[in-house]
C-alpha positions as MATLAB code, in Angstrom:
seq = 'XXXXXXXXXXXXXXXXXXXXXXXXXXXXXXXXXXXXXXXXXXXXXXXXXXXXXXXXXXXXXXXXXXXXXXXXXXXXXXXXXXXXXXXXXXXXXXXXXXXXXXX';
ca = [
      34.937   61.638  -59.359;
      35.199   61.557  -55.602;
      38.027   62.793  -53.540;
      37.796   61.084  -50.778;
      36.992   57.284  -50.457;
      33.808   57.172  -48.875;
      30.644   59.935  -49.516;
      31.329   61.693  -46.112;
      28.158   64.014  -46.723;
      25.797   61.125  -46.555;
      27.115   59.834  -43.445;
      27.354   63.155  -41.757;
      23.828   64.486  -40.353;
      25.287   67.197  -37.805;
      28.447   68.353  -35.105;
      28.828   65.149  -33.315;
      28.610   63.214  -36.800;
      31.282   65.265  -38.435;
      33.774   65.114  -35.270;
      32.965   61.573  -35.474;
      34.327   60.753  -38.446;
      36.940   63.065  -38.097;
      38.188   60.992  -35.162;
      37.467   57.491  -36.090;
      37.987   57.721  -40.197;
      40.296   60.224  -40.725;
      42.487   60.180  -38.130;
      42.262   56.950  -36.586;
      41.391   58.187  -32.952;
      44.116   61.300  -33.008;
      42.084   63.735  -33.328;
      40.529   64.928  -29.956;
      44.040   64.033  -28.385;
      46.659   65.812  -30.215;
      43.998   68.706  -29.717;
      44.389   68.003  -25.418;
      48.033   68.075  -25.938;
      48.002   71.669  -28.229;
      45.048   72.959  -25.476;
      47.354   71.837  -22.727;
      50.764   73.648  -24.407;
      48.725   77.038  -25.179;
      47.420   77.182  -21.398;
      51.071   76.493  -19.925;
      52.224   78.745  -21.846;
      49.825   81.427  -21.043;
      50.070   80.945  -17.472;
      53.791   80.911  -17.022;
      53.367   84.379  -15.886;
      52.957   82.115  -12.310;
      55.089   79.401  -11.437;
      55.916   75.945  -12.952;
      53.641   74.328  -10.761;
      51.103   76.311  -10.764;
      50.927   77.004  -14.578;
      51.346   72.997  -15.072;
      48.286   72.494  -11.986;
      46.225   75.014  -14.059;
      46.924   73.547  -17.547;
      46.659   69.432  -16.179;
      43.519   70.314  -14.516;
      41.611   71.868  -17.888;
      42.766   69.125  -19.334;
      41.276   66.711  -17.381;
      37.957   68.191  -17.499;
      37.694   68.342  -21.182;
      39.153   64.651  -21.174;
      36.589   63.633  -18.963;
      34.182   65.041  -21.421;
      35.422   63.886  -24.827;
      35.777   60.294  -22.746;
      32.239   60.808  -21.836;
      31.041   61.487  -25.702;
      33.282   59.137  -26.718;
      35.742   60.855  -28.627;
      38.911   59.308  -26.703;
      40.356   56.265  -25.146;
      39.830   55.589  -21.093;
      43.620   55.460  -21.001;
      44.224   59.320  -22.241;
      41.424   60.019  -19.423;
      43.362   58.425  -16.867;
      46.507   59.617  -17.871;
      45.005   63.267  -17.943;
      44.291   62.285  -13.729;
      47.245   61.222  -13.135;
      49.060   64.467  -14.563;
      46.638   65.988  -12.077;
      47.904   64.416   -9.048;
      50.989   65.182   -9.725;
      50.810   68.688  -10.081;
      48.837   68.504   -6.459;
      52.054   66.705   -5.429;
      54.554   69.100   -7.241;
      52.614   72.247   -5.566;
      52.311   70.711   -2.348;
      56.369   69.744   -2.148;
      56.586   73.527   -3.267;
      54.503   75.138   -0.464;
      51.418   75.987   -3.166;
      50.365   78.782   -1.613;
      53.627   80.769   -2.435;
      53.615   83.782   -5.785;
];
């Protein structure tokens, strides 16, 4: 009797397999970006010992890095890419309206 619908072990041969069909069967593309958004929450949080901008700078910009590299595999959309770049500009904005090079 099989749990699931299809036999996932056939279809899977290694890492990028598995995450594969984790993103495009199981969770219908979800995945890879509700794990940006819980990576981006963790490092705000961790870096609120600075300021707002500066915790949200440090946070947008990891983000858009490892957006730029799921985009690049494949694993998300081009628009959570771009909308990863444009959080980044506007934490350069925010900090530079604040002064940026304040504690």
């Amino acid at each position: 009797m099989n749990i699931l619908p299809t036999n996932a072990t056939t279809n899977i041969t290694g890492m990028y397999s598995l995450f594969q069909y984790i993103q495009t069967d199981l969770t219908n593309g979800y995945f890879f970006l509700f794990i940006l958004l819980a990576l981006f929450i963790i490092v705000f949080i961790s870096l609120k010992g600075y300021s707002n901008s500066r915790a949200f700078a440090g946070a947008s910009w990891l983000n858009m890095i490892l957006s730029i590299i799921l985009r690049t595999i494949g694993f998300i959309d081009n628009k959570w890419m771009y909308l990863s770049i444009i959080l980044v500009a506007v934490s350069v904005i925010w900090l530079h309206l604040e002064g940026g090079t304040s504690a």
